[in-house]
N, C-alpha and C positions, 0 to 999 in steps of 0.2 A: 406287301407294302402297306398294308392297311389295316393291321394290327396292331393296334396303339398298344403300348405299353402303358397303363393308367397309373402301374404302382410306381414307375419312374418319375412319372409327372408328379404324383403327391411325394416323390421324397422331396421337393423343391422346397427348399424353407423359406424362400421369398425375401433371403436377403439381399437382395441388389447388388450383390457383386458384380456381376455381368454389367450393369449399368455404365459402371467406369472402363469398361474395354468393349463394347458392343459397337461397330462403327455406325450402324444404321440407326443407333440409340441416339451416338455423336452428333451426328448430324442431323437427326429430325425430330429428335427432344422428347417427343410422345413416349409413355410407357408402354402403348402396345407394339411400338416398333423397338422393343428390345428383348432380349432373351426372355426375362421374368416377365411380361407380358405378353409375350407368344406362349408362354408355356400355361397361363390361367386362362386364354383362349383356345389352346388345344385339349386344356382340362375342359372346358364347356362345353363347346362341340363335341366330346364325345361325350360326355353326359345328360346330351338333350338340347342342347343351347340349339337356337332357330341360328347356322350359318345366314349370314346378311353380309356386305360389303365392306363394313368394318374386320370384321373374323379375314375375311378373304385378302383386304388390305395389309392385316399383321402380319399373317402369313407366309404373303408370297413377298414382302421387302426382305426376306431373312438370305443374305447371301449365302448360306451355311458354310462360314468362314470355319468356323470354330475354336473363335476365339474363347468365350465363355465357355465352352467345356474344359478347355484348357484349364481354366483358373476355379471352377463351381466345386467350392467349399465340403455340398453335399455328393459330390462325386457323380451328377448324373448326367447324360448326356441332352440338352436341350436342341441341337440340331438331328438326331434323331427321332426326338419329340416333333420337332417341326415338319420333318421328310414324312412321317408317319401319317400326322393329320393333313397333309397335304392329300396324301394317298388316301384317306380318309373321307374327305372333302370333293376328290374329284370323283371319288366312287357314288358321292350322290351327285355328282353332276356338277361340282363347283370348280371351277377354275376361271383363271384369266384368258380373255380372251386370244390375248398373244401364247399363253401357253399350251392353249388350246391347238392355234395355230402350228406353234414348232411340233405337237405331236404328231398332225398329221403330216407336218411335211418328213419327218424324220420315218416313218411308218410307212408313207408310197414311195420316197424314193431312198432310203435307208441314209441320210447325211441331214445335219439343221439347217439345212439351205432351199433345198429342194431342188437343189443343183440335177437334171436331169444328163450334165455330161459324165465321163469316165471318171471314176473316181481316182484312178490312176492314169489321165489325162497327163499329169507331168513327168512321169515315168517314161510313157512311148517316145514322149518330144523326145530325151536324150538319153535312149538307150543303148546308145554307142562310148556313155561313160562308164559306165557300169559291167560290172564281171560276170553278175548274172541274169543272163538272156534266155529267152522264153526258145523252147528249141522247135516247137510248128506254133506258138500260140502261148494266149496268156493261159490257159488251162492248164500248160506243162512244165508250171515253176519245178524244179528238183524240191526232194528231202532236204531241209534243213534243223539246225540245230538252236539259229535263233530267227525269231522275223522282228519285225520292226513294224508295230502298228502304227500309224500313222494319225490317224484322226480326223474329223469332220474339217477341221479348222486349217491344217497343213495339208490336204488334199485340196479342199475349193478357194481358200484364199490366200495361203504365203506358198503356193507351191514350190517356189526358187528353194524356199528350207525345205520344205522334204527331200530335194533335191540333192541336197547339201549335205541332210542326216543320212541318207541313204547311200549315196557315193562313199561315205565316210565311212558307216557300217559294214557296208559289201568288202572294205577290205578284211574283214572278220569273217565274211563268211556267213551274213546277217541277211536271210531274206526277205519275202516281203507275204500276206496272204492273198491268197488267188481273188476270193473276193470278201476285201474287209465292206463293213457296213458301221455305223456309228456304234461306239461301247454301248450305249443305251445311259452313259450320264444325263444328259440335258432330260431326259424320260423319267428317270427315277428323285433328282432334284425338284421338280417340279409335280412329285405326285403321281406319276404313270405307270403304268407297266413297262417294263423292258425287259420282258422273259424271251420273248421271238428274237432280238436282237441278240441276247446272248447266248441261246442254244443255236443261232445262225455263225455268231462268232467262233464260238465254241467248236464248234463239228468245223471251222475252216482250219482253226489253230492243231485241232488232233491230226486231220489232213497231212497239214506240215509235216508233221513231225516233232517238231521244234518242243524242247522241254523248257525253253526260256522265251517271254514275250518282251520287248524293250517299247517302250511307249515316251514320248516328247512332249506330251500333254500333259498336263498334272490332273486334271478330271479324268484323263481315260484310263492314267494309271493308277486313282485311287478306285474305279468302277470296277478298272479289270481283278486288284488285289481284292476287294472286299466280295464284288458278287459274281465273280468268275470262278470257273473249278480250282481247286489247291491242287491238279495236278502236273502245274508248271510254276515253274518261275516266273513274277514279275518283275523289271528292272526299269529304275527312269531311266533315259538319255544321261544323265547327271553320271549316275551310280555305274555303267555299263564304261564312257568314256574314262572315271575316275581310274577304274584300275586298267585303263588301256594306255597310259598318257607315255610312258618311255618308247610305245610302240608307233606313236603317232605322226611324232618328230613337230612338236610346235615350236614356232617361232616367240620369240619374246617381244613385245609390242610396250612402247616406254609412252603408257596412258594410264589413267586412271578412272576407273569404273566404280558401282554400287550394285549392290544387287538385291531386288525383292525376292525375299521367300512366298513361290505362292501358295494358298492355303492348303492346299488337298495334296501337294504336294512335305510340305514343310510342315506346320502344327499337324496335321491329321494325321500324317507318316512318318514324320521323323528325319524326313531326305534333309538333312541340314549343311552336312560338309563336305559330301561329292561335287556341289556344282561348285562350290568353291575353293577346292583344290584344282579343281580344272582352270579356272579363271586365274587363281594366283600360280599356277602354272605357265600364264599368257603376262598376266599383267599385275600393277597394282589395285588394291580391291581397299573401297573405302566405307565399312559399316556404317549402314541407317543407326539410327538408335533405337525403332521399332523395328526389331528384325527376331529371327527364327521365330521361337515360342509366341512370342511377340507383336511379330511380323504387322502392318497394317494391312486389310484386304483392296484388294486394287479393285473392287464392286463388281468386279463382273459374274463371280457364278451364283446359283442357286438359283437361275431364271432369273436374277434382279435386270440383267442388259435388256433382254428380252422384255422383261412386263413391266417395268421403271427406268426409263432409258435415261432423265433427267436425275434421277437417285444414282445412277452406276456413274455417270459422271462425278457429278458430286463427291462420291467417295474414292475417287480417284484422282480429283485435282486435290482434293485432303492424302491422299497416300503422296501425292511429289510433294508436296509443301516437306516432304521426311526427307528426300534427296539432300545429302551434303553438299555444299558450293563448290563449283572448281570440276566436278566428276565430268568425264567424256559421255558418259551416257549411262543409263540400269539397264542392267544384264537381269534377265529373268530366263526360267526354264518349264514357260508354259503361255502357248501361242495366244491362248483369252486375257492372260496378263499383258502381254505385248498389246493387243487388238486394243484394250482399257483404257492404256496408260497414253499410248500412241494417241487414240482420238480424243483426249483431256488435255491432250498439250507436250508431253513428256517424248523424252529423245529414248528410246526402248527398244532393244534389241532383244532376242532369241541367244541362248547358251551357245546355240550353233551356229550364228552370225560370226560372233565372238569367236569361238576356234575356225572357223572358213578362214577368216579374216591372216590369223596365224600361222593359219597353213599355205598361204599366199604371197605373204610378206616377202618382200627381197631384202636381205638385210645390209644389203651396200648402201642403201637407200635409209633417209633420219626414220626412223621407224613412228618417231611421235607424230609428223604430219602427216605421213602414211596411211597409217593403223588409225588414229582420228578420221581423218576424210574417207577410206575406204568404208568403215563404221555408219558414219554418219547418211551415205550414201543408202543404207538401209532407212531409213528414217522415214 
């Protein structure tokens, strides 16, 4: 992680394209809070420049949305520029204090919480819905073919959705691992090691069995495809549901939705049209105008929530201002988007809200008040 690529950074031509689509540039105007100003402060720092509070300020505002790699002219990536000199930076000691913080809590008790309960806490409460039951202990999950990683954020704070994703999965035959620990995103966005975490993941997923991992997060699924071994399958929630959906039996719901592509899921990855066959499977679906390629970042990752708590707002009461009038709510497919959007004000549901919802519906009953107030009810 601390390997700067220097020839990367000098093909940067310094033409400011990134300017006109940088959210964090949008909103704070500075040049060193945008792509092409992060990227001649990662060129300095590594060529000697004295790190000071400024270098560490450009830095760590960078959600690594990646948007401006998307669109950079010279073809290079500037949020891996950014991830590098972070790793860079904190190797000599610099970092934000709160990101300081989430390493160590992520490091003793393996979640960004420092949550010391079960990680699978909401799994014992209702293990009487589920098909597969621990036969002396949780140590004795069976061989499976897929598991269903879960993640920091659907373990210690929407447990009702893992709840939801996993009942749903298990009819597939989708288990779960005996002891997940965080992917090691929040670790590596912020500059850290996360090698212990994933050779910790890694040795639980061979375990398994499982040649396919399914992840609901968009950070755990772009951590697991990029710095996990290539000897399994990664799959979103999205992509796994899309080609499940004659099997599932959804109800039709006479509403109307939007949906954010989140970053690491959608521009980074390309996941564009699974969640939304699922969704126009359920209901009507009414496009942002900044969507997929496009998409605006709802601020939460890169460590921005964490180290800029008044910036991750910010860029996320700018991401609803993109909401169409009239929608019941944005449907997203990654729990730090929900968590963003939710405390900026925004009515924001979970992919899996949204089919729960449909799989529940009684359809003697108007379906439009229904499927509205049941929805809403997540809010």
């Amino acid at each position: 992680m601390t390997n700067v690529d220097l020839s990367a950074i000098n093909r940067c031509i310094r033409c400011g394209t990134c300017r006109s689509v940088c959210p964090v540039f949008q909103e704070v105007g500075w040049e060193s809070a945008g792509a092409r100003g992060r990227i001649l402060t990662a060129k300095g720092i590594i060529e000697g420049r004295k790190i000071d509070s400024s270098a560490l300020q450009s830095l760590s505002t960078c959600t690594t949305c990646g948007v401006c790699s998307e669109i950079c002219p010279a073809g290079i990536d500037p949020v891996g520029a950014v991830e590098e000199a972070r790793g860079f930076m904190s190797n000599q000691g610099f970092a934000l204090p709160a990101h300081s913080l989430l390493k160590e809590k992520v490091r003793a008790t393996g979640n960004t919480f420092g949550d010391l309960g079960s990680r699978q806490g909401w799994l014992h409460s209702s293990l009487s819905q589920f098909k597969q039951q621990p036969r002396q202990g949780p140590s004795t999950w069976r061989k499976v073919d897929y598991v269903y990683f879960v993640g920091c954020l659907e373990s210690y704070r929407y447990p009702e959705t893992s709840a939801k994703t996993f009942n749903l999965l298990n009819r597939f035959g989708v288990g779960l691992l005996e002891d997940e620990r965080c992917c090691g995103s929040p670790l590596i966005r912020t500059g850290f090691d996360a090698t212990e975490l994933i050779d910790h993941n890694l040795k639980q997923i061979n375990v398994s069995g499982a040649h396919s991992v399914i992840a609901s997060c968009a950070g755990c699924y772009a951590t697991l495809k990029k710095y996990y071994s290539a000897d399994f399958e990664v799959l979103s929630i999205s992509e796994f549901l899309a080609g499940k959906i004659p099997d599932i039996g959804l109800n039709a719901l006479d509403m109307t939705v939007t949906y954010h592509d989140p970053c690491h899921l959608g521009r980074c990855n390309k996941i564009y049209d699974p969640p939304r066959k699922v969704i126009k499977a359920i209901c009507d679906l009414e496009e942002m105008k900044a969507r997929r390629g496009r998409s605006r970042c709802c601020g939460g990752g890169g460590g921005v929530r964490a180290g800029h708590k008044d910036l991750s707002m910010d860029l996320a009461r700018r991401r609803l201002g993109d909401v169409p009038e009239g929608v019941d709510c944005i449907v997203t497919s990654c729990p730090l988007c929900v968590r963003n959007l939710r405390d900026a004000g925004g009515k924001a549901v979970d992919l899996i809200d949204l089919v729960d919802v449909a799989l529940k519906s009684i359809l003697d009953l108007k379906p439009s008040n229904k499927g509205e107030r049941a929805l809403l009810r997540h809010l």
